[in-house]
N, C-alpha and C positions, 0 to 999 in steps of 0.2 A: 767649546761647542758653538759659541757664536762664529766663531772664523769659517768652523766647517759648514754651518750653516750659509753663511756669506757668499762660499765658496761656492756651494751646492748652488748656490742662484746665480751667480754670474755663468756657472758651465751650465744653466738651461738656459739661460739667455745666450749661451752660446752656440747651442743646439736651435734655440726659436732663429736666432739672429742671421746663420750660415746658412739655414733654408731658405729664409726672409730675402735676403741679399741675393743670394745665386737666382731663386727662384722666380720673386718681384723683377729681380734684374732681366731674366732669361724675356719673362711675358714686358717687360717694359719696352724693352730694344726691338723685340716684336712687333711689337703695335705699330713700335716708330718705323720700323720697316715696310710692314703694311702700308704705312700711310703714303711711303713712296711706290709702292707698286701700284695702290691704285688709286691713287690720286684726289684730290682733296671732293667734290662730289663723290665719288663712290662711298669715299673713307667716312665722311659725316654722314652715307644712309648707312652703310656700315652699324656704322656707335646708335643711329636713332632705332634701328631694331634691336641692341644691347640693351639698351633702356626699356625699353617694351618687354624684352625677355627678364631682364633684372626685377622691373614691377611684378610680373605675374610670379619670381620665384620668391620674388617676398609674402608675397599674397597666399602662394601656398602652403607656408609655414606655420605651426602651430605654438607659439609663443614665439619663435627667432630664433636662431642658433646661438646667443649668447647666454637665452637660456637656458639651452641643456648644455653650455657650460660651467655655468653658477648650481644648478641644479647637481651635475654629476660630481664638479670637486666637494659639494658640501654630503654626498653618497646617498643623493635619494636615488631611486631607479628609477626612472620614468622611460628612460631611454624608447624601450619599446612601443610605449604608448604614442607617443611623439611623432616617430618614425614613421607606423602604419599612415596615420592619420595624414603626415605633412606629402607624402610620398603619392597617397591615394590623390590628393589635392593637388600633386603637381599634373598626374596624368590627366586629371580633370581639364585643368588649365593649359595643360599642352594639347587636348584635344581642340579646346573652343580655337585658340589661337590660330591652329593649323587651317582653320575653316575659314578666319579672319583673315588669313595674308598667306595660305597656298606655300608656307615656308617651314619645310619639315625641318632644319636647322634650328629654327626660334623652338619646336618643341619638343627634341633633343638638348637643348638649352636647358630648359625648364626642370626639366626629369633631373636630365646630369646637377644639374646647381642645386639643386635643393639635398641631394646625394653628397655632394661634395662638402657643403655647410654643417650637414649637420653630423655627417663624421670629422670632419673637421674638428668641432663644436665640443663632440665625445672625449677626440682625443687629446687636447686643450684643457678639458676638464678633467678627466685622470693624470694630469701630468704626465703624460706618455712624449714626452718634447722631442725624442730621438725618434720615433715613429713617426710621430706630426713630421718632423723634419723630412724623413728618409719618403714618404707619399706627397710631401707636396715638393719637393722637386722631381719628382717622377711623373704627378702630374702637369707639371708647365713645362716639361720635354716632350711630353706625349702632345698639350698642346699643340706645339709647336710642327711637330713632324705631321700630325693629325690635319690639324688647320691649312699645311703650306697644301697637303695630298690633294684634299678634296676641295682647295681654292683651284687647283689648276685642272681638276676631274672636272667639278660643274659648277667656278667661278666663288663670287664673292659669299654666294648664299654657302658653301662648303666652308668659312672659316669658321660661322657658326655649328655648324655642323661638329666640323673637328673640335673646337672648343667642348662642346656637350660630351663628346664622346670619348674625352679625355679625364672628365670627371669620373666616369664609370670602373676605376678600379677603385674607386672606395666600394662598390656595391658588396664587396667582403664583409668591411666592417658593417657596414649598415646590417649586414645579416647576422654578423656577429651578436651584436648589440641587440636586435629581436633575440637571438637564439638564449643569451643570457641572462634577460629581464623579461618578464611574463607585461602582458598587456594590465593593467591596471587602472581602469579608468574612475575610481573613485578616487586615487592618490591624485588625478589629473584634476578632480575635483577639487581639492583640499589646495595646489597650488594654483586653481583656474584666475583669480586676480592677478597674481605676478606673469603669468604666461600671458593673459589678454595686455597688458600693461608692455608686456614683451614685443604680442604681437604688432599692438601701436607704433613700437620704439622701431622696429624692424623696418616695418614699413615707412614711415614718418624719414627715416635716415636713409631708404632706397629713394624714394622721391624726391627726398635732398639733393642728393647726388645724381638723379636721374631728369626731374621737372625739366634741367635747361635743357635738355638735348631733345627731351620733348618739345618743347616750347620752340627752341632756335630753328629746328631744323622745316619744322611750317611756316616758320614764320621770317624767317630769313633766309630761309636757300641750307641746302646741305653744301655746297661753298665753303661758306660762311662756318657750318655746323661742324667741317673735317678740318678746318683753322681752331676753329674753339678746340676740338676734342685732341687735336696732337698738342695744344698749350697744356691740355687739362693730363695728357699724358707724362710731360713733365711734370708735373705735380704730383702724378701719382707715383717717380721715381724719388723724388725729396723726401717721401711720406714714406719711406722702406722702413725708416730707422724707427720714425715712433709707434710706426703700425708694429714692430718687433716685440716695441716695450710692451706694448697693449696686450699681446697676445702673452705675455711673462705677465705682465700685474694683473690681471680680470681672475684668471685662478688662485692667484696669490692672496690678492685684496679678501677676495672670496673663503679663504681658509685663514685671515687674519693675520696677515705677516704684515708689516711692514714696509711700504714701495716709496717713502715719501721721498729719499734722494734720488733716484733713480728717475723719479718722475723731473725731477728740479733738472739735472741734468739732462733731461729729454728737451724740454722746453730752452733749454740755454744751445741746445744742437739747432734747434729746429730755426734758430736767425742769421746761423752761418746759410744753414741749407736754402734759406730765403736769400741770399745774398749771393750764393752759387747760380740759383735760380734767375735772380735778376740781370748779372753780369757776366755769365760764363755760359749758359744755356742757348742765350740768342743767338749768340757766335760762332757757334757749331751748328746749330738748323740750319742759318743762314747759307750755309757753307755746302749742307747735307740735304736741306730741302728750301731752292728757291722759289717753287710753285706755292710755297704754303706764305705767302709773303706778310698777309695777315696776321699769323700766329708771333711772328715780330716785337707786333705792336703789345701780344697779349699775355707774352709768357710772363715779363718783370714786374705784370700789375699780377697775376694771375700766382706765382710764386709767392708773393706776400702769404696767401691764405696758407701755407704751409704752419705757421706761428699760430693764428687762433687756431686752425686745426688740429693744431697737435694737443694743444692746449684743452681744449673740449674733449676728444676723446679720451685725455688720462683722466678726465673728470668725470666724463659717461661711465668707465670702465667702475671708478670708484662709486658711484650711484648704484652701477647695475650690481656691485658685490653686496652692497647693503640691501638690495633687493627694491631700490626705490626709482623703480624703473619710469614710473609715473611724471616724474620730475624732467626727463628727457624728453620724454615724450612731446610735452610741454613748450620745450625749447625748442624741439625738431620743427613744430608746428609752427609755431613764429619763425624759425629759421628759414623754411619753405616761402611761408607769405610775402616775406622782405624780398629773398630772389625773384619769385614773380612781380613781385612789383617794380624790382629793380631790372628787371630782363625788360618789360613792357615798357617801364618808361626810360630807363639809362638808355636800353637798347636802341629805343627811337630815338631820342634824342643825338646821344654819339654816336651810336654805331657799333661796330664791334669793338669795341675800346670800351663802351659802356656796359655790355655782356661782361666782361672782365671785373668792371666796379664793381658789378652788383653781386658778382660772384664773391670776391671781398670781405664787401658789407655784410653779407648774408653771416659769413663763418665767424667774422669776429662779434658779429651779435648774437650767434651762437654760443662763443667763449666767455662773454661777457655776463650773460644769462645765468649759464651754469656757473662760473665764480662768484655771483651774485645770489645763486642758490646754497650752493658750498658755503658761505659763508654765513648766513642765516642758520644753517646746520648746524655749525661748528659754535654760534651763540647759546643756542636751543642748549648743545650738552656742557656747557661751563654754568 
């Protein structure tokens, strides 16, 4: 029983993993493409309306989408309540936006993302791994073809565009998912702390990931901001593998199985891929994009973060299963403050070489944190 069990995990990790890879790969190579068509100014306003559209679909969320994962492998139904509720709030938030920056793209964004996450979210938490698989490479081919159409119909504001509207064939499941679960807003009562605590963590972790390119792009030039954002594009191809595991252990953790090797050996990958990163990365930009000369300087500081980051989020995923979402929250928030500070002053001080420090600093004091917390926990029950 245990073998077949074993087994059963390694072929959903092989179904999360083949999506992950093809799919992560499809939109990685993309981005890097983009960045040579249109050029490092364009490319960094590009990613700083990414980040505006990324805040506002966190914001319209109603706990985060990790929560109606943890929520639906453990078989409450909330799904419907979730949905109405995050959905109505994204259109909210794509209306103000559109009035805010005259950019129907950013709220087509917002609509589509928050569609995307939270079927996503559903289908992650019924262990539907072949399905998850078989939609999210369907959707980063639809990107792809979506995003090239309407960048050369009406330019750059068209990738956002295609982007948005490539999330839109989850809009099945999302109605699936009403049509199956009745709105029930007192059960929404009864988990309203873990959701609010969700809502936190969601946000808290979009900012994380979003602050610098807010930050950079005022205050350094979009330049400057399409060097940072094609480094941070490497990153975000080294990070295929643990974001895989993550997406196998959060329902796992959640239904009480055991992840503890699986995670060891995520963390022991994640210093080759830092090492890839550092000395095989630069070599090939170099080669593929000489205009981005900057990003040079910034990929092998920049690659480091791949190790606390892996490291934190199998730690997040295992908090978020015990439902102690609180505790990230926590960390997100110090996590945040250190980058701003470290953007404001590394940044002035070195330069764009400091934008990379501080980016860094920030992840591994986010690792630090939570193994710091984790292990307090792990006293608590002995």
């Amino acid at each position: 029983m245990k073998f077949i069990s074993s087994f059963g995990g390694l072929k959903n990790i092989g179904f999360i993993g083949l999506a992950n890879v093809l799919g992560s790969a499809i939109s990685a190579f993309f981005w890097i493409y983009l960045a040579a068509l249109l050029g490092a100014e364009n490319y960094g306003e590009l990613s700083y309306y990414i980040s505006i559209a990324g805040v506002a679909t966190s914001i319209s969320f109603i706990g985060g989408p990790m929560a109606i994962t943890v929520l639906v492998a453990k078989k409450i139904r909330i799904e419907s309540t979730i949905y109405m509720i995050s959905i109505s709030a994204s259109i909210i938030s794509s209306i103000i936006l559109y009035f805010a920056f005259a950019n129907i793209g950013i709220s087509i964004y917002i609509i589509g993302a928050v569609i995307y996450n939270l079927s996503v979210s559903e289908l992650l938490g019924r262990k539907f791994y072949k399905k998850y698989s078989i939609y999210f490479i369907l959707q980063k081919l639809l990107f792809v073809v979506l995003a090239l159409f309407f960048y050369y119909l009406i330019g750059s504001e068209g990738v956002l565009l295609g982007i948005g509207l490539s999330f839109l064939i989850f809009t099945k499941q999302i109605h699936r998912g009403i049509k199956d679960t009745k709105l029930d807003f007192q059960l929404l009562k009864t988990k309203w702390k873990f959701l609010t605590n969700n809502f936190l963590l969601d946000l808290s972790y979009v900012l994380d990931r979003q602050i610098d390119k807010l930050l950079i792009g005022p205050l350094f030039g979009f330049t400057i901001l399409g060097n940072y954002y094609l480094a941070i594009q490497v990153l975000n191809m080294l990070a295929i593998v643990p974001e895989i595991i993550t997406k196998y252990t959060l329902p796992e953790d959640s239904s009480g199985s055991n992840t503890t090797k699986i995670k060891l050996l995520t963390v022991c990958f994640s210093v080759i891929l830092a090492l890839m990163g550092i000395f095989i990365a630069p070599q090939i930009l170099h080669i593929l994009f000489p205009e981005y000369s900057e990003s040079l300087e910034l990929i092998p500081i920049i690659s480091l973060s791949i190790i606390p980051t892996t490291i934190s989020t199998l730690y997040s995923a295992q908090f978020l299963a015990n439902e102690k979402s609180g505790i990230i929250v926590i960390t997100s928030v110090i996590s945040i403050i250190i980058l701003i500070s470290g953007i404001l002053s590394l940044g002035t001080i070195f330069g764009v070489v400091g934008l990379a420090y501080a980016l860094v600093i920030s992840d591994s004091a986010r690792a630090l944190i939570l193994f710091i917390f984790n292990f307090n926990e792990r006293k608590k029950s002995f």
